[in-house]
Phi, psi and omega in degrees: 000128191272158201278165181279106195290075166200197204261127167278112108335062172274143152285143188260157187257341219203034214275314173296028199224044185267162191212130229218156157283163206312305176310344171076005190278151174224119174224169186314149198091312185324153181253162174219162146249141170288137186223049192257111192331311190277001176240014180321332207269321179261101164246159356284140181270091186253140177197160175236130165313122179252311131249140183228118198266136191356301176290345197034052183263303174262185189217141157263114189248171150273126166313131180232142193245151155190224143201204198277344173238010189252201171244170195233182198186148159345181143262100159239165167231147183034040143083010174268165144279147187261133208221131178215112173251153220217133192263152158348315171279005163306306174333061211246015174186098174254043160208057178246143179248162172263170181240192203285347161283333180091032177265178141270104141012118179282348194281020191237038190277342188283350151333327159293344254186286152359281238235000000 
């Protein structure tokens, strides 16, 4: 079941284990792992930044489905991109890359170890 296009109130599962880029900063394009409690069982919880709001507490990111040794891709449904907006502390990785196939990055396996 793809997680919901709506505003999360979460519990974070992993909230002391964030790993952040140098500047600590999250701006649009990023990819993140997600660390939300009511979505444990699907992992890995991967989205890419979409908006990062004015005040810069929340973020709207899109859900990307793959795994960890495969290629990732949008989430869509019904013919949607699956949309989530998020306060910031959700957040428990900003610094994973994709590679120009949509693989992950090996140096980005402690996202396992996160979430």
């Amino acid at each position: 079941e793809a997680p919901p296009a709506a505003t999360v109130s979460a519990s974070v599962a992993s909230a002391e284990k964030v790993s952040t880029s140098n500047d600590g900063g999250i701006v649009q394009g990023d990819f993140v792992a997600l660390g939300l409690e009511q979505y444990k069982d699907q992992l890995p919880q991967i989205a890419k930044v979409l908006i990062v709001t004015d005040n810069d507490s929340e973020v709207t990111v899109e859900w990307w489905t793959g795994t960890y040794s495969g290629t990732w891709s949008p989430w869509v449904a019904k013919s949607q991109p699956q949309l989530i907006t998020i306060h910031k502390n959700c957040i428990v990785m900003n610094t994973i890359t994709l590679s120009k196939s949509h693989r992950m990055h090996q140096s980005c396996s402690e996202v396992k170890e996160l979430v």
